[in-house]
Residue, then its C-alpha position, 0 to 999 in steps of 0.5 A: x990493198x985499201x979496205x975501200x977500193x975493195x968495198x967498191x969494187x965488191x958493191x960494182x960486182x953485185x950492181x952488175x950482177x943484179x943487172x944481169x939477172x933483172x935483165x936475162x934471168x927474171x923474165x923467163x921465171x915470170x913468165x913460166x909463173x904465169x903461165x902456170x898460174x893462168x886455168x887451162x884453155x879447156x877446163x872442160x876437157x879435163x873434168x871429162x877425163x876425170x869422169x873417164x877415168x872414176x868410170x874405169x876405175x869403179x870396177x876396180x873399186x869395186x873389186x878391192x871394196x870386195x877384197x876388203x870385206x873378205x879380208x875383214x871376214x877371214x880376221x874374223x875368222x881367225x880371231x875367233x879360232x883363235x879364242x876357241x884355241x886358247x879356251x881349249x888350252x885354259x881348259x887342259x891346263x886346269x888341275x884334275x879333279x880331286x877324286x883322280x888323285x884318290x887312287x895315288x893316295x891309296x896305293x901310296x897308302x898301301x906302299x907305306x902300309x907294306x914298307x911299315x910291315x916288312x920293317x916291324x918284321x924285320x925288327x921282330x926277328x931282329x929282336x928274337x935274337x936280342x932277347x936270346x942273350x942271357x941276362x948277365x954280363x958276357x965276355x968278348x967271346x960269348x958275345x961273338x958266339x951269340x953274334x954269330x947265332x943270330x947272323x945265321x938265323x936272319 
């Protein structure tokens, strides 16, 4: 096969195909063109069913410019609670005021005041014991006996 008789029968083929199509597939396309592109025969006719339909169409405009407005009005609404909401919030969440914690002060005051008494009586009589022993040296033995006193007392 020659590269040559090749190319001329590929230019051919496109020559008798733009043939066909100048022939049989531009006209109707141009003329569909044409058409579209020519005003209507009753211009008229189509402006008055436009006003037709905006005088069908005005209450229905006129429900939804409604709707509109009442939905504005609700968010509003809900808006507003909503700060109302969140300034109730704010405001039980702030810290008490300090004369409320007074009263926990002083019953952890007397709860320290009560615990520091019963220890110093406990030492004390913890104490009457230590200072029974004599002044000397004891043995093992002594030295339990007097344990043994002192246990009993308490």
């Amino acid at each position: 096969m020659n590269i040559n008789a090749t190319l001329i029968g590929q230019t051919i083929a496109f020559i008798l195909f733009v043939w066909f199509c100048m022939k049989f597939v531009w006209p109707p396309i141009m003329k569909a063109l044409e058409e579209r592109r020519r005003p209507s025969p009753r211009p008229g006719r189509r402006r008055k069913g436009q006003a037709r339909a905006g005088a069908r169409d005005a209450p229905r405009r006129d429900v939804v410019r409604e709707a509109k407005g009442q939905a504005n009005e609700i968010l509003s609404q809900a808006e507003k609670r909503a700060g109302e909401v969140v300034d109730a919030a704010k405001n039980q969440a702030r810290p008490k005021p300090r004369h409320h914690d007074r009263g926990a002060r002083r019953n952890r005051a007397r709860a320290q005041h009560g615990a520091r008494a019963t220890a110093r009586r406990r030492i004390h009589t913890r104490g009457r014991g230590c200072s029974a022993h004599p002044r000397k040296e004891i043995d093992a033995k002594s030295h339990a006996k007097l344990l043994d006193a002192v246990v009993k007392e308490l």
